[in-house]
C-alpha distance (Angstrom), angle and dihedral (degrees) to the residues before:
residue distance angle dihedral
X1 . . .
X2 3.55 . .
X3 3.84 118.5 .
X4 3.58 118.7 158.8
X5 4.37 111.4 91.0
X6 3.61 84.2 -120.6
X7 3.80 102.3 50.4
X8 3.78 80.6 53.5
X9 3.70 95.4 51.3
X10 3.37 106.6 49.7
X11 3.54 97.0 30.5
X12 3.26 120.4 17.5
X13 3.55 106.8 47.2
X14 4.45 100.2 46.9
X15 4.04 78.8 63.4
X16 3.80 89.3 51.7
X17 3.49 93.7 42.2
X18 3.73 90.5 46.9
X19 3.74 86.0 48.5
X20 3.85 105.0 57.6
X21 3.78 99.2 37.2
X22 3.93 82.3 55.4
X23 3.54 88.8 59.7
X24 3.94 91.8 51.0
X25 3.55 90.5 53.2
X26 3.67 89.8 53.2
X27 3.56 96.3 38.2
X28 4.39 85.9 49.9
X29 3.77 87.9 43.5
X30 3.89 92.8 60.6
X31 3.08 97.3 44.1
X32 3.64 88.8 58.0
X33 3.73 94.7 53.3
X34 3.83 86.5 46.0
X35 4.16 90.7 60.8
X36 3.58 91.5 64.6
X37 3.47 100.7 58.7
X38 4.07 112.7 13.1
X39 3.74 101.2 80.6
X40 4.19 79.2 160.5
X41 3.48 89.5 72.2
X42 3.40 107.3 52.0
X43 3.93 97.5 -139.1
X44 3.67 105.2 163.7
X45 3.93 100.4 175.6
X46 3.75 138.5 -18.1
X47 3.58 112.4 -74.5
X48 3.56 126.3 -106.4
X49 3.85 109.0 -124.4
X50 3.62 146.4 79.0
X51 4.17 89.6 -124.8
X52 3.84 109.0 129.5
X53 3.83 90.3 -177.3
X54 3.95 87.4 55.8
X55 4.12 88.3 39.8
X56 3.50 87.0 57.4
X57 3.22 115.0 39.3
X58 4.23 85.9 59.8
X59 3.97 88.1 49.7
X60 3.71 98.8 45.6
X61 4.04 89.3 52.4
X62 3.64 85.6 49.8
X63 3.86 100.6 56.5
X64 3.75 84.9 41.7
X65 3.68 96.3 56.8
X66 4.20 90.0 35.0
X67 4.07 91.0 49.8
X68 3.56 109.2 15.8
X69 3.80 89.7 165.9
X70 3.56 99.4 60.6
X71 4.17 111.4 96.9
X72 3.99 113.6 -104.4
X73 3.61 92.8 -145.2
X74 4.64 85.9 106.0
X75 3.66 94.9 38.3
X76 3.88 86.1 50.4
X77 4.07 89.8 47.5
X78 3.75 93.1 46.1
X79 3.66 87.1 49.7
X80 3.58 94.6 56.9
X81 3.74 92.5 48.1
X82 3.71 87.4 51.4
X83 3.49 87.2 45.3
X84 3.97 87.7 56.3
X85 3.97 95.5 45.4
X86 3.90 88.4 53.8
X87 3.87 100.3 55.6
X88 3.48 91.1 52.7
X89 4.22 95.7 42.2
X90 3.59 109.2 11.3
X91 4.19 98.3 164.7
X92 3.95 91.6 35.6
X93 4.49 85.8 -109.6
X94 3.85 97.9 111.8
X95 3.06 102.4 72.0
X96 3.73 95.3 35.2
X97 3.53 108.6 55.1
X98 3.24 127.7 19.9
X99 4.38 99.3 -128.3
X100 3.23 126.1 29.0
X101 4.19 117.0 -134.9
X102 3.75 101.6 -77.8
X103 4.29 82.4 54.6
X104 3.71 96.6 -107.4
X105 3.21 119.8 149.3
X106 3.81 120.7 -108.6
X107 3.92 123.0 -130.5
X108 3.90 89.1 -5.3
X109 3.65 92.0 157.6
X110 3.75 100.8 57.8
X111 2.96 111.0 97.1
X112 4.24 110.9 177.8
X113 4.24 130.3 3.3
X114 3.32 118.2 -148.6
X115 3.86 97.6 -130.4
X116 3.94 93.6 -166.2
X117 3.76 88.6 62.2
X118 3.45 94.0 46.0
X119 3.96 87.8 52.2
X120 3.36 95.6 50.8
X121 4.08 90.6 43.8
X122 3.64 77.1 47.0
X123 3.36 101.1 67.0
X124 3.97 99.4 28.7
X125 4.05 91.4 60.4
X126 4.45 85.8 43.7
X127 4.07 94.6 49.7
X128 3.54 94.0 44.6
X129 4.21 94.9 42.4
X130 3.99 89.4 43.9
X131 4.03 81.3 47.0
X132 4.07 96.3 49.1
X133 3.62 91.2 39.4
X134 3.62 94.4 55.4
X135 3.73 88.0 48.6
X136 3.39 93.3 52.8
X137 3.46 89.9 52.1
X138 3.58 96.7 54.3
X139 3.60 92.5 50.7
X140 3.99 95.5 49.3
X141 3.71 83.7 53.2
X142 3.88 95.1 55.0
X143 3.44 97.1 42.8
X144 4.20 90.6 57.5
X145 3.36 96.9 36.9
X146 3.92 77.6 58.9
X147 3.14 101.8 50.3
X148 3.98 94.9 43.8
X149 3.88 88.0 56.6
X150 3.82 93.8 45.1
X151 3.95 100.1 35.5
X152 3.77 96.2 107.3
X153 3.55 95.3 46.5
């Protein structure tokens, strides 16, 4: 556990940093592979924001309507961790810098992380990203190897 402001500072919070914006890359990178094959969902292009709530909501209807008979009860946990990252850093500046423009300070009130939590978070939210994503891959990679085989019926 880390506890003094300036373990958290210098340490802590580059990790966490490093952390979220990995899951908006992942987030953004699904998405991407969903546009290719989920004309359902209407995505016409990757949005344009550092919102993981947003992010998320458009993958989690994705890998519902991709594999509807898979349980919910992950996405729902992921969710909630997402859920958890966002309150504390909803525009992905928190853990960046350490004011925001008007020279207040950012996450003044926290005052320790538990860092094996946040490992073990960690990991959860990586395994079952890498997991989706590889999914998602799988089922882009159906659908146009369908459509190449079918295209000039």
């Amino acid at each position: 556990m880390v506890n003094t402001r300036s373990e958290l500072d210098t340490f802590i919070y580059p990790v966490v940093f490093c952390f979220r914006h990995s899951i908006e890359l992942e987030l953004k990178d699904m998405i991407k592979t969903g546009m290719v094959f989920s004309e359902d969902l209407k995505i016409k292009k990757i949005p344009d924001t550092h919102d993981i709530i947003h992010l998320w909501g458009i993958v989690k209807k994705l890998l519902i309507a991709t594999f509807p008979d898979e349980g919910q009860g992950p996405l729902n946990h992921v969710g909630r961790c997402i859920n958890e990252i966002d309150a504390v850093d909803k525009k992905s500046m928190a853990f960046r810098y350490p004011m925001d423009l008007n020279g207040n300070q950012h996450l003044d009130k926290m005052k320790y992380i538990n860092t094996i939590n946040l490992a073990k978070t960690m990991k959860a939210i990586n395994n079952f990203m890498g997991a989706a994503s590889s999914m998602l891959d799988m089922a882009k990679d159906h659908h146009l190897e369908m459509m190449n085989e079918f295209r000039d019926y």
